[in-house]
N, C-alpha and C positions, 0 to 999 in steps of 0.2 A: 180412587185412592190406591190401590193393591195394584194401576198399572202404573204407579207413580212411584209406590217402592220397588216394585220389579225393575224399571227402569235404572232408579239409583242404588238398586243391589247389581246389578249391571254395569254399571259405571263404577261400583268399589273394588269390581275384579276385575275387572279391565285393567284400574290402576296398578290393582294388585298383581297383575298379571305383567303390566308395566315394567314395574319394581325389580321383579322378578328378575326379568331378562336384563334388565341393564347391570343387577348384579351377577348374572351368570356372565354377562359381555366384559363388565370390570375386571371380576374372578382372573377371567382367560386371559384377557391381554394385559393387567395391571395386579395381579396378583400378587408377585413376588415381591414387586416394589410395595405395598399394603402391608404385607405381611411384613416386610422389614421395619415399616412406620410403627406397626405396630409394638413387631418386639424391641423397639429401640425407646419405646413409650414402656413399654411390662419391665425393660432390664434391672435387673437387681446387680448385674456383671457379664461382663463376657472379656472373653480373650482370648489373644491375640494369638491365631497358629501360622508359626511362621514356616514359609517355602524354606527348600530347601535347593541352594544354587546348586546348578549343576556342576559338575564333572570337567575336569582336560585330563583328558589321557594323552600319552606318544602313541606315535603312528600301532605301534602294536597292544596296546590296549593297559601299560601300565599307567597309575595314575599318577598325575602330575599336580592336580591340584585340588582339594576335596572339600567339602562340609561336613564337618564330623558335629554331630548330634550332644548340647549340654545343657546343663538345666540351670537356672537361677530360683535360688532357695525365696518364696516368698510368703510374708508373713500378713497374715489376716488379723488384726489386733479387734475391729469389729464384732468380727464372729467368732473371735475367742473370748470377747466381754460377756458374749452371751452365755457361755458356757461357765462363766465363773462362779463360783460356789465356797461361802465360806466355810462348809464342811468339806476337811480335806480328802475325805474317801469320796464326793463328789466334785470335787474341782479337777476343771480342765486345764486352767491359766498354768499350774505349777510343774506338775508334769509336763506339757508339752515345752514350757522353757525349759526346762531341766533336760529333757533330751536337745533340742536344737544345741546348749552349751556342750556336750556330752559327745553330738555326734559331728557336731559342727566348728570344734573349739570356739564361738561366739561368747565376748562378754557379757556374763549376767546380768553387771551393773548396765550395760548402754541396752540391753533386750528388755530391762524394765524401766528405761526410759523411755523409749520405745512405746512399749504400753500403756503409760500417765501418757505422753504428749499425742500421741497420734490414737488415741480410743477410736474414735469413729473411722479411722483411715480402713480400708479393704485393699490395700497394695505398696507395701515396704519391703523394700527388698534387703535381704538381709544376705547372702552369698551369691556370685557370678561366674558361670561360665564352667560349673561343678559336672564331672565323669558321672556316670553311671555307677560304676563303683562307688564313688565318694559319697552319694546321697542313697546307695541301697540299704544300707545300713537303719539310716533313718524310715526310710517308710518300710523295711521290716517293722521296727518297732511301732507305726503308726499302724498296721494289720494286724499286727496280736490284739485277739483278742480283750476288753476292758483296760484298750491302752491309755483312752483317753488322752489321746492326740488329737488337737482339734486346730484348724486356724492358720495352717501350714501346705502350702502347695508346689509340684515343683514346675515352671512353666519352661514350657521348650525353647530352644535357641540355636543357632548354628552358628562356630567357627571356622572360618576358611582357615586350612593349614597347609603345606607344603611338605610333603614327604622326604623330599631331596635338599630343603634348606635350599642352599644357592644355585643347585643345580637351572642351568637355561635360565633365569632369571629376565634376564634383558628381552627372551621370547614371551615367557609367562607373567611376567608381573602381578601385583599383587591388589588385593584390596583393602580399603577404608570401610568406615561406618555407613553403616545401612547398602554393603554391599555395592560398591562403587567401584568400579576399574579402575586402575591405574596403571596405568603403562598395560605392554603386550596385551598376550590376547586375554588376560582379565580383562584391560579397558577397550578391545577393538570389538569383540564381542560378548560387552557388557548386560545388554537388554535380551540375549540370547539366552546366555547363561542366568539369569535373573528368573524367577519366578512371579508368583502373588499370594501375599499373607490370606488363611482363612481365620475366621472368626467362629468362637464358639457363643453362642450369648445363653445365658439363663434368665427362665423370665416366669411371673404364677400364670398359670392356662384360670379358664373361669371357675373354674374348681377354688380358687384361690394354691392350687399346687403348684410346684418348682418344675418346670420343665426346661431341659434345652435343645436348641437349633444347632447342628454343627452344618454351616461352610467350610466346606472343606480347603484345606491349601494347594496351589497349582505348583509342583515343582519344577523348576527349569531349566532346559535344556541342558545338555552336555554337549564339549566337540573334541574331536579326533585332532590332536594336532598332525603334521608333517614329522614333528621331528622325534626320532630315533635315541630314547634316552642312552643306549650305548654306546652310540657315535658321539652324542652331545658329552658326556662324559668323559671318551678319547681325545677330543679336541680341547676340551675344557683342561683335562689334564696335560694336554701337549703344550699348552699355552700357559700353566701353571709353572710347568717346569720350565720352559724359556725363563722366565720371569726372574726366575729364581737364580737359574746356573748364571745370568747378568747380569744379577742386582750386584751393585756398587764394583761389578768389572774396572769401569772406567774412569768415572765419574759416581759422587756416592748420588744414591739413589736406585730406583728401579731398572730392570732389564730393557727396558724401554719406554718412552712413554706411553705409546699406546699398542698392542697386540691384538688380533684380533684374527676373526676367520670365518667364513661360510661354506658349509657344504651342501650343495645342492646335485637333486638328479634333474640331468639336462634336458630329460624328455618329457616333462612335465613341469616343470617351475617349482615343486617340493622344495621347501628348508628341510632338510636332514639334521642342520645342525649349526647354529649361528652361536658364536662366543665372543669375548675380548676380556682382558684382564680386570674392565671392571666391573668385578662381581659383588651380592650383597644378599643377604639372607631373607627370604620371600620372607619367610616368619616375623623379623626383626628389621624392616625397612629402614627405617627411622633413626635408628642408634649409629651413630659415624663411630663410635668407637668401636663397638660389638662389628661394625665390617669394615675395622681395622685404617680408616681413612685418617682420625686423629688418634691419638693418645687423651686422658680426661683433661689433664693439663691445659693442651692446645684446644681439646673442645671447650673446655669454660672459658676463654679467652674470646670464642668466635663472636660476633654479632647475629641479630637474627637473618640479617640478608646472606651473610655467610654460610651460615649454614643451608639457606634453600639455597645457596648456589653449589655448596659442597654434595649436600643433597643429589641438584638437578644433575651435577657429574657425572655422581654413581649409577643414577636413575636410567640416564642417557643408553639407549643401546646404539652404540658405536656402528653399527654396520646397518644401519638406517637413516642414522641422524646428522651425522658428520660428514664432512665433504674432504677432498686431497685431490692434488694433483698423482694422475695414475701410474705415471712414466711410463715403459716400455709394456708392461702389459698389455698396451692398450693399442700397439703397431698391429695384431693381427685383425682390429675393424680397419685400419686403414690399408692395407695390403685385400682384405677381402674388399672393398669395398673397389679397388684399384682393377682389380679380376674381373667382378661384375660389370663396372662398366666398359671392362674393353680396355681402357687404359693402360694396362700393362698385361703381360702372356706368361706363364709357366716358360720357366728356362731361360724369359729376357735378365740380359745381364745388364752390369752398374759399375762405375769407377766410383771407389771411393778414397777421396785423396784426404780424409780428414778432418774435412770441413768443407762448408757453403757458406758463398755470400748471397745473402739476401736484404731484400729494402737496406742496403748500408749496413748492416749486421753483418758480423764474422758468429756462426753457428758450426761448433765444432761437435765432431763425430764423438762418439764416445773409444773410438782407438783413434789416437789422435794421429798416430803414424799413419792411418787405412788401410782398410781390410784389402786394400787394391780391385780388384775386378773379383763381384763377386754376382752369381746370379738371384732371381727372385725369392728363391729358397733362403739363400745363405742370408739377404739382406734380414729374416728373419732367424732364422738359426745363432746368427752372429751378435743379433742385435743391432744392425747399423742406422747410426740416426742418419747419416751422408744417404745411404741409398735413397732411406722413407721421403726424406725432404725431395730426392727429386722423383719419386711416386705420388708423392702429394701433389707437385707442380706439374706431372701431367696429366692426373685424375682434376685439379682444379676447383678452384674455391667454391660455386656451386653443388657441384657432385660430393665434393667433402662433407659440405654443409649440409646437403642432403642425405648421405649414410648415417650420418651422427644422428639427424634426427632417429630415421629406421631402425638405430642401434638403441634407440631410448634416451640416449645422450639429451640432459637437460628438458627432460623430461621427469616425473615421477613414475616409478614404475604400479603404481596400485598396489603394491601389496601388501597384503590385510592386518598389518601394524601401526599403531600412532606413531606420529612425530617424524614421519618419514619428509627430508631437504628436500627445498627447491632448489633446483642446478640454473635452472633457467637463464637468471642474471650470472652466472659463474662460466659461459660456454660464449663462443662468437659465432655469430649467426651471416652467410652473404646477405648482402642488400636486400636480396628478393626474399628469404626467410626472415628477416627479421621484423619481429610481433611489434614493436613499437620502440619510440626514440632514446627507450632509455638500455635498448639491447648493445650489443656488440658486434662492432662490423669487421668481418676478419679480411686483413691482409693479409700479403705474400707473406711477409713476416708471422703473421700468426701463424698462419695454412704450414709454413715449414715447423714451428716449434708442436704445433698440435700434433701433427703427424705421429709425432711418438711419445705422445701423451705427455708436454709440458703446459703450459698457461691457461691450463681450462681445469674444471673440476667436476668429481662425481664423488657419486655415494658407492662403499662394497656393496650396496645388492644391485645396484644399475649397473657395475663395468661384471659383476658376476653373471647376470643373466643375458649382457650383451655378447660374453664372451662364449654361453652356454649356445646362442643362436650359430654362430660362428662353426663350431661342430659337431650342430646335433643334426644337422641336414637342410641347416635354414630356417627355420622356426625359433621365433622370440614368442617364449610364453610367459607370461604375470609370474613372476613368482607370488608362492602363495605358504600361508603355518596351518593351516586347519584344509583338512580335507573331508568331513564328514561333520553334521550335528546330529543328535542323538535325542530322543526323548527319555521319560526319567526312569521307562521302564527298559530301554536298549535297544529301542525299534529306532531305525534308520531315518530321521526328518527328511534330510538333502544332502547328497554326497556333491562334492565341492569338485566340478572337474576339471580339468586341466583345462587354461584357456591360450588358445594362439592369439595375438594378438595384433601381428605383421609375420611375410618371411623377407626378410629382407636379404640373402642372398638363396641362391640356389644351390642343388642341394652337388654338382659338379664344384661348385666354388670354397662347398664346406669339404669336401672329399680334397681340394687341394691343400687346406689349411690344416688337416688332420695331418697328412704327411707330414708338411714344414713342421708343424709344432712336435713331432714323434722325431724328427730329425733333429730339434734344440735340444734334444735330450739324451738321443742315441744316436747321432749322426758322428760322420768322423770331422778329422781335421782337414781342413781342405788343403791346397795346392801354397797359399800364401801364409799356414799355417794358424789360420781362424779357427778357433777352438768353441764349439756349439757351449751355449752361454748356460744351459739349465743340464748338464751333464753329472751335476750332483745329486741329482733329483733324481738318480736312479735307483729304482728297488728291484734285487734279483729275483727274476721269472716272470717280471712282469712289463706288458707292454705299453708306456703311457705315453702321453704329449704334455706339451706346458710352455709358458714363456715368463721369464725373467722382468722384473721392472726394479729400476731405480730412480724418482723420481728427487731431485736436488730445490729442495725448498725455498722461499724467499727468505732471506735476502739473495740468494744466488752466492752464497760466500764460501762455497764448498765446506761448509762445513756441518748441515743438516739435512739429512736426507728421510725420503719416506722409502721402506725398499717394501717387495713385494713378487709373491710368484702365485699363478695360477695354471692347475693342468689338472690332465683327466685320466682316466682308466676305460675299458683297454682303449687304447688308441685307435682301435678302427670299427668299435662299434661305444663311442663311451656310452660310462652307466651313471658314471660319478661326478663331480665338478669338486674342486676343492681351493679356493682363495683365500693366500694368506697376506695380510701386510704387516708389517712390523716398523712404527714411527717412530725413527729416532734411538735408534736399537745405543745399547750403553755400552760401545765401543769409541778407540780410536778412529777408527776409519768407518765410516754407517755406511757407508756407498755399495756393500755387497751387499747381494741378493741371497748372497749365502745362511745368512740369519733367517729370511721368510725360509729358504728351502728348508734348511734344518726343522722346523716347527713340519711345514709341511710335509716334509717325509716321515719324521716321528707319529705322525696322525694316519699316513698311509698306510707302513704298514702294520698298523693294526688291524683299518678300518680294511683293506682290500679282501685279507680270509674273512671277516665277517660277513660282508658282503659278497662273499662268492664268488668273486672277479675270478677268472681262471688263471693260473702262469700260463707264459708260452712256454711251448717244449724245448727251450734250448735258452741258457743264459749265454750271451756274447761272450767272446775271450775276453776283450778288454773290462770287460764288468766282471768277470773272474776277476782279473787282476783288481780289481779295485776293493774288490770285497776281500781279498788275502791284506791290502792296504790298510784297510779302514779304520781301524785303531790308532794307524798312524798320521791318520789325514786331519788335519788342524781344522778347527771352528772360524779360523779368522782367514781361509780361503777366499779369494774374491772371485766376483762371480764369474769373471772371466781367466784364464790361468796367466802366467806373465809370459807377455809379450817377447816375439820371438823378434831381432832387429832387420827390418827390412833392407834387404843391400839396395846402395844409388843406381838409381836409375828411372828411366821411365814409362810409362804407359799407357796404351790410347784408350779413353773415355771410350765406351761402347756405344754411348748417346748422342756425344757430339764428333766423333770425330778427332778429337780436339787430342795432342800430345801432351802432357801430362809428367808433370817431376816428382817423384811424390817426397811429402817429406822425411824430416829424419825422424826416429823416433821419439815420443815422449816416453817420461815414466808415467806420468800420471793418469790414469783411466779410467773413468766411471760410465755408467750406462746411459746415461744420456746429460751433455753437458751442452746448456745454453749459453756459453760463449759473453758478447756483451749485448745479448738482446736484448727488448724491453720486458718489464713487469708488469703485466696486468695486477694494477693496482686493484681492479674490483673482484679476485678473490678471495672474499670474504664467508665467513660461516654464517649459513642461515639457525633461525631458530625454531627448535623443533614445536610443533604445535603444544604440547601437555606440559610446556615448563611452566616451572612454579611463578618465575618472575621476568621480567621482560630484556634485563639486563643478562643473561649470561655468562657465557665464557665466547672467546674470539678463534676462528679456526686456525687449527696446528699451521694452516699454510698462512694466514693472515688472509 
C-alpha cells in the first residue's frame, strides 16, 4: 500500500513538475501575447498614444514640414456620475462643468445634454486640436488642491503644419487624415515618415486595483530634403514676379500660362530647388479660393468634377508631370551625341542656306536668310536648325535613337516623387529600338525635326538632368529631394547617395560642349554676323554656359510657343544647373527666349553669391558696355538681335561641295521653325499617377 502511494505521489509531481515547465516555456515564448489577452479581458480603458510623424527639413537642417503636438478636450460623463453628490460642497458634476464652460467657452446647455444622454459613455469629446496654452489654464485648475475636477482628460494628437505655407509646395506636399501623403515627399516617403500609435490600457491586477500597462509609441522617421529653402525662395520669387510684370501685358490674363524652373547640382542629381507658378498653401490644400484659383462666385458655380480637376491643376508639380516639346535646348544631346560617335570633329564646318529638304518637307532654319558657313561651334552658339538637321543625317537614325535613350529620353528618370510622365509613347524609336507596335518609328523627317528638339516630348527633370550629363564630365545621375533619413532622436538611418546611372558621353566630349555653350553666351559675332543666341544671359564677373530654346507649338501657326533657357556656373568646372521654361509667355511675339532668360538671370544673381561661385577676374569690354546699357535694353528683345542683310551671292557647302545661292533675307525669325513638316499627332499628356480622377486636363502641346 505505502509503495502504491509513493508511486502516485510520484506521478502528481511529475505532472506538477509537467505543468511547471510548459508554463515557464509558454511565459518565454507567448508571454506577451497572454498578457495582452489578458489585459484586453481586465480593460476598464486604454488609449490611444499616438506617433508622432516625422520631420522634412532642407538640405541645411531648417524645417519644412512638422507635427506639432495638440490635445483634444475629452469628457468622461461615466466617471463623473460617479462622483455626483447632491450636497453641493461634495459634488463633482457642477464644478467641473462650470470650469470646462469657463475655460473652454463650451455651452452649458449642450455639456448637460451631454450628461442625461451619454451617462454611461467614457469618451465625448468635447474640443479638437487645443495648444498647450489654451488647455493650461484648465488643468491648473484641475491641480489645485479640493478642485474637485473629475471626468475630464486631455488626449494627445498631432497636426501636420507647414511653416512656409506655400513655400516648395509641389516638392513637399501635404497630408490627409490619419497621416497620408499626398503629393511630394509627404506621399513618396509616406511609410518612412509614418510611425506606430502606443497604447496605454488600464486594467484591476488581482488585488482587484487599477493598474496600467503603457506601450509605448514608435515615432517616425525624418528626411533631409535636397533642396535649399533659400534658393527655393529666389526662384519661387523670381517666378513670382515674372508673373506679375506680364499679367494682362498682352492679352488679359496671366504672365504666362505656365512658368516654371529647376535648379539642380550636376554632380550629384540634387534638386536645389524646383518651382512653377502653381502654387497652393501646404496648410490650406483644399480651398481654391484661399489659393487664389477662383473667386467664391465662380467656386459656387463649379461642379464636383470640377473642382478635383481644378484641384488636380494646382496639385500637379509641373516639372515632373507635364510633358513639351524642348526646342533648342535640347541641340546640345544631339551635337554631343554627333562627337561621341565620330560623326562630326570640333571645327567641322556647315552651309546653312536656310533651310532643308527632307522626305518632301521644306524645314526652315530658324534665320531663314542663313547663317552661311558656319562651324560646329557656331551651329550651336547660333542656334542653327540647317546645321543640326545635317548633323543629325550623318550621326543617323540608329545612333540618334540610341543617344536619346543614354540621355533618358522617354525614359522615366526615378526620381523620388509621385506622378512623374511616361515619355515613352511621346518619342520615336528606329526599328531596332522599338519596345512594341504601338511605338514610333522615326524617319528622315523626324531624325531632322528631333535634332533640335521638335516632335518628341519630355519632362523638366528629364531634359534637366540629361543636360546636367552633357557637362558635368558624362555622368547621368537619378536625380534625387531627399538625401538623408533620420531617426526621431537625429541619428543618421541612410544617407541617400548619389547614383550614376549611365555615362553616356565622355568626359573629352563634355569638355567640348562646355566651350560651345560658354561661347552662346560670351562668344562674339562671327564673320557673317551671327550673333551668339544666350548673350543676355550674362551676369558681370561671372563665367557661365547655357543654351536658348524656342520651341513653336501645335498647331504650328506661329502663333504659340513654349520658350526656354538652360545653363550653368562656372563654366569650366559647373556647380550649378539652372532650367527655365516659360509657356506661352503673355506677349505679342512668345517666340523669344528672352522671357526664360530674363527669369533666369533674375534667379542667378542672387543664387551665384550664395553659393559661392567665384567671379572671374576681369569683366569683358563688351559686357562693360552692356551693363552701362541695361536700363535701357527692352524686355521684348528677341533672342536673337536683328538680322544684318546678307549681300547676293554665293557659297560652297563645306559638305557637299555643291555651289550654293543663298537666299534673300527674311524678317521673320524664330529659333526653330518647322516649315510644312508633319505633326506628330501622338503628342499627347500622360496622367500623373496620384490624380484624383481619370479624366484631366490635355498637354499645353496637345
Amino acid at each position: 500500500m505505502k509503495q502504491k502511494l509513493a508511486l502516485l505521489f510520484v506521478f502528481v509531481v511529475l505532472i506538477l513538475l509537467g505543468i511547471i515547465v510548459r508554463l515557464v516555456y509558454i511565459n518565454r515564448v507567448s508571454g506577451d501575447q497572454y498578457t495582452k489577452r489578458v489585459l484586453s479581458q481586465q480593460d476598464t480603458s486604454s488609449t490611444t498614444l499616438p506617433y508622432q510623424r516625422g520631420d522634412i527639413y532642407d538640405r541645411n537642417g531648417t524645417v519644412l514640414a512638422t507635427s506639432e503636438k495638440k490635445y483634444n478636450v475629452i469628457l468622461d460623463p461615466g466617471v463623473l456620475w460617479e462622483y455626483y453628490d447632491e450636497d453641493a460642497e461634495k459634488d463633482y458634476v457642477e464644478p467641473t462643468l462650470q470650469a470646462l464652460v469657463d475655460c473652454f467657452g463650451l455651452d452649458r446647455s449642450e455639456l448637460n445634454t451631454i450628461m442625461e444622454e451619454k451617462k454611461s459613455s467614457h469618451y465625448v469629446v468635447l474640443a479638437k486640436e487645443l495648444s498647450k496654452d489654451e488647455v493650461q489654464e484648465f488643468e491648473d485648475l484641475a491641480d489645485e488642491d479640493n478642485s474637485r475636477i473629475a471626468g475630464v482628460w486631455m488626449e494627445d494628437t498631432y497636426v501636420r503644419t507647414y511653416p512656409y505655407d506655400s513655400l516648395a509646395c509641389n516638392v513637399i506636399g501635404y497630408t490627409v487624415s490619419g497621416d497620408v501623403g499626398q503629393y511630394g515627399i509627404e506621399q513618396e516617403y509616406s511609410d518612412i515618415l509614418n510611425g506606430e500609435n502606443g497604447r496605454s490600457y488600464n486594467y484591476l491586477n488581482e488585488h482587484k486595483e487599477q493598474e496600467t500597462t503603457v506601450q509605448a509609441a514608435v515615432d517616425g522617421y525624418s528626411v533631409v530634403s535636397t533642396i535649399d529653402v533659400t534658393l527655393q525662395r529666389i526662384v519661387e520669387e523670381a517666378i513670382t514676379e515674372f508673373q506679375e510684370k506680364y499679367t494682362d501685358n498682352y492679352r488679359e490674363g496671366d504672365g504666362s500660362s505656365t512658368a516654371a524652373a529647376i535648379m539642380m547640382d550636376p554632380n550629384t542629381g540634387e534638386i536645389l530647388a524646383m518651382a512653377s507658378n502653381r502654387t497652393y498653401d501646404l496648410n490650406n490644400p483644399y480651398d481654391l479660393v484661399a489659393n487664389g484659383v477662383y473667386t467664391e462666385e465662380e467656386a459656387a458655380l463649379l461642379t464636383e468634377d470640377e473642382r478635383l480637376d481644378a484641384l488636380n491643376e494646382l496639385w500637379r508639380n509641373y516639372c515632373v508631370s507635364d510633358t513639351y516639346e524642348p526646342g533648342s535646348v535640347a541641340k546640345p544631346l544631339t551635337i554631343a551625341a554627333a562627337l561621341e560617335t565620330g560623326a562630326v570633329y570640333d571645327g567641322e564646318t556647315f552651309l546653312c542656306d536656310g533651310y532643308q529638304e527632307v522626305g518632301g518637307y521644306t524645314i526652315y532654319c530658324s534665320h531663314r536668310s542663313g547663317h552661311g558657313i558656319i562651324d560646329l561651334q557656331g551651329a550651336l552658339t547660333f542656334s542653327c536648325n540647317d546645321a543640326l538637321m545635317q548633323i543629325a543625317s550623318k550621326l543617323g537614325i540608329d545612333n540618334f535613337s540610341t543617344y536619346q535613350n543614354l540621355f533618358n529620353l522617354g525614359l522615366r528618370t526615378g526620381i523620388d516623387l509621385p506622378g512623374e510622365a511616361r515619355t515613352d509613347s511621346l518619342i520615336y524609336y528606329s526599328e531596332s529600338m522599338a519596345t512594341s507596335n504601338s511605338s514610333l518609328i522615326m524617319g528622315s523627317t523626324d531624325l531632322a525635326t528631333n535634332s533640335f528638339g521638335q516632335n518628341y516630348n519630355v519632362t523638366m527633370v528629364q531634359m534637366a538632368a540629361a543636360f546636367c550629363s552633357c557637362i558635368n564630365g558624362g555622368y547621368y545621375y537619378q536625380p534625387h529631394v531627399v538625401s538623408k533619413i533620420l531617426d526621431s532622436d537625429g541619428g543618421t538611418v541612410e544617407t541617400i547617395e548619389p547614383t550614376v546611372l549611365r555615362e553616356p558621353i565622355s568626359s573629352k566630349t563634355s569638355e567640348i560642349l562646355r566651350q560651345y555653350l560658354y561661347e552662346t553666351i560670351y562668344g562674339d559675332d562671327d564673320a557673317n554676323g551671327n550673333t551668339p543666341t544666350g548673350r543676355n544671359a550674362r551676369i558681370a564677373g561671372y563665367s557661365l554656359g547655357g543654351k536658348t530654346g524656342t520651341a513653336e507649338k501645335i498647331p504650328r501657326d506661329k502663333t504659340n510657343y513654349l520658350v526656354s533657357f538652360i545653363g550653368f556656373a562656372p563654366a569650366d568646372n559647373p556647380q550649378v544647373v539652372l532650367y527655365v521654361i516659360v509657356d506661352e509667355p503673355n506677349a505679342e511675339k512668345q517666340s523669344s527666349a528672352s522671357y526664360a532668360i530674363e527669369i533666369w538671370k533674375n534667379i542667378m544673381e542672387d543664387a551665384l553669391p550664395y553659393l559661392n561661385i567665384p567671379q572671374t577676374e576681369e569683366i569683358p569690354e563688351d559686357l562693360l558696355d552692356e551693363i552701362e546699357a541695361e536700363e535701357e535694353e527692352s524686355t521684348e528683345e528677341s533672342e536673337t538681335t536683328e538680322e544684318e542683310e546678307t549681300e547676293d551671292g554665293t557659297l560652297v557647302d563645306p559638305q557637299t561641295g555643291e555651289t550654293v545661292t543663298m537666299p534673300d533675307p527674311e524678317t521673320e525669325d524664330s529659333d526653330d521653325v518647322l516649315g510644312d513638316t508633319p505633326v506628330n499627332d501622338n503628342l499627347v499628356d500622360v496622367e500623373p499617377e496620384d490624380a484624383l480622377s481619370e479624366d484631366e486636363d490635355e498637354n499645353p502641346t496637345e
